[in-house]
N, C-alpha and C positions, 0 to 999 in steps of 0.2 A: 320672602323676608321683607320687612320693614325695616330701608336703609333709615338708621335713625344718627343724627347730631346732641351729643348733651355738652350746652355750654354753662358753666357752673363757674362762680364766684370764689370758693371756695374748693381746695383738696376733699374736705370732708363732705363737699354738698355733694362733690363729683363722684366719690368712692358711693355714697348712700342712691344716687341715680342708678346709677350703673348695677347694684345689685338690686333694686325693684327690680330693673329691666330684664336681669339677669336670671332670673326668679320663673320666668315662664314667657310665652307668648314667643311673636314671631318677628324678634326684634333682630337686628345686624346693626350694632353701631361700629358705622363708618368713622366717628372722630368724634373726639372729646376736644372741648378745648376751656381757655381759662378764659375770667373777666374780660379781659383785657382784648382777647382777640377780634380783628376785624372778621364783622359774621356778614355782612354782604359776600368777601370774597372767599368764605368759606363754606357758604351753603354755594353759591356757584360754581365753585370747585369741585362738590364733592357730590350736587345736587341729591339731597336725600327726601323721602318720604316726610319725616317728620324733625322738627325740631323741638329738643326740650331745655327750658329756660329757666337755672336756678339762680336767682338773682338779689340780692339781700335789700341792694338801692332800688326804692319804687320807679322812680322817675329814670334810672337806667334802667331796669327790668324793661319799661313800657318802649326805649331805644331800642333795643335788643330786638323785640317782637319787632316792632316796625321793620328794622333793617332784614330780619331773615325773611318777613312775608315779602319785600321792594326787590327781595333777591330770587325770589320761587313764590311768585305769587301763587301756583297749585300746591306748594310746599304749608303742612299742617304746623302750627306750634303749640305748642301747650307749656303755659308759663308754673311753677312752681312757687307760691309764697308764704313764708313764714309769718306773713300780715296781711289786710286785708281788709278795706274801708270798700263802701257800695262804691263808692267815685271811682277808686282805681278800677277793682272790677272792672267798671264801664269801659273805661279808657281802654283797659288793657285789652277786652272784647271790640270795642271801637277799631283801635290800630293792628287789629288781626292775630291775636289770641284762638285758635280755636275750645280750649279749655283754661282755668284757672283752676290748681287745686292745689289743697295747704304743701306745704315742706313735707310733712310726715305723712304722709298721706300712705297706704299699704298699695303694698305689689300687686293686689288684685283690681283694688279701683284704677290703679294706674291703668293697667293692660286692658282694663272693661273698657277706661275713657277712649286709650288710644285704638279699640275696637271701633269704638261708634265715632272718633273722629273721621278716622279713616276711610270708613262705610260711607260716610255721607257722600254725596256726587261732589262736592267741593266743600272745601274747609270753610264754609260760609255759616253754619247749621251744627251749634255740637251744646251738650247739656254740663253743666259744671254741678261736680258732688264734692260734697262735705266740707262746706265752704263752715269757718267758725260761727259756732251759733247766736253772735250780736249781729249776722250779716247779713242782707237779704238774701235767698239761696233763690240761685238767678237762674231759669228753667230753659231760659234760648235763647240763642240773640244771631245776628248776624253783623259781618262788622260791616254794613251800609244803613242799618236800622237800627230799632232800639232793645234795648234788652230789657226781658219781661219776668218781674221778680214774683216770687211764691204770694198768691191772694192778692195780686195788681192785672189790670190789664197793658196790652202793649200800646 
């Protein structure tokens, strides 16, 4: 089982997580928690496989990622967003993102993403789908290099 954390902004982001997840695969969420929560002392607490991050504020979202990777750096995240500029992308892959993928995103991309996050030998190496179509759909990255978008070299 994949001990999973979803930390959501909202009741309604939290309920819509929680039944992707619930939906299939080989998930165990150990804890939900809100906004507001200290996630350093909650991924150390509860040290889980993966963390997922619904977060409506760009610039908290990209807080959030930091603090759970500072707290489990072998620990996976995969951020959730409703928006989505090539810059944040980076940032968010930069500060250790292993995926970005929209708000609505279906139960099956989810469990494929968190497949192949997981697969990889370290959350360093993950592919981000169905990013919205003004965005550059960004093919790899690792968050000590750069990330390499659809028809660019790295």
């Amino acid at each position: 089982m994949i001990r999973t954390i979803v930390i959501a902004d909202t009741g309604a982001a939290m309920a819509q997580v929680t039944e992707l997840l619930n939906e299939g695969g080989n998930v165990e969420l150990v804890r939900y928690a809100g906004g507001r929560c200290d996630v350093e002392a909650l991924v150390r607490a509860h040290r889980p496989d993966l963390v997922i991050i619904d977060e409506v504020r760009p610039r908290l979202a990209l807080a959030r990622i930091a603090e759970a990777r500072r707290a489990a750096p072998g620990c996976a995240v995969i951020a959730l967003a409703a928006w989505s500029t090539a810059g944040w992308l980076a940032e968010a892959l930069r500060v250790g993102a292993a995926a970005v993928l929209p708000a609505d995103v279906s139960a099956g991309t989810l469990h494929v993403v968190i497949g192949e996050v997981l697969d990889a030998p370290e959350p360093e190496v993950a592919t981000v789908h169905e990013l919205h179509p003004h965005v550059p759909k960004v093919i790899a990255t690792s968050p000590l290099g750069s990330a390499t978008t659809e028809g660019s070299a790295a």
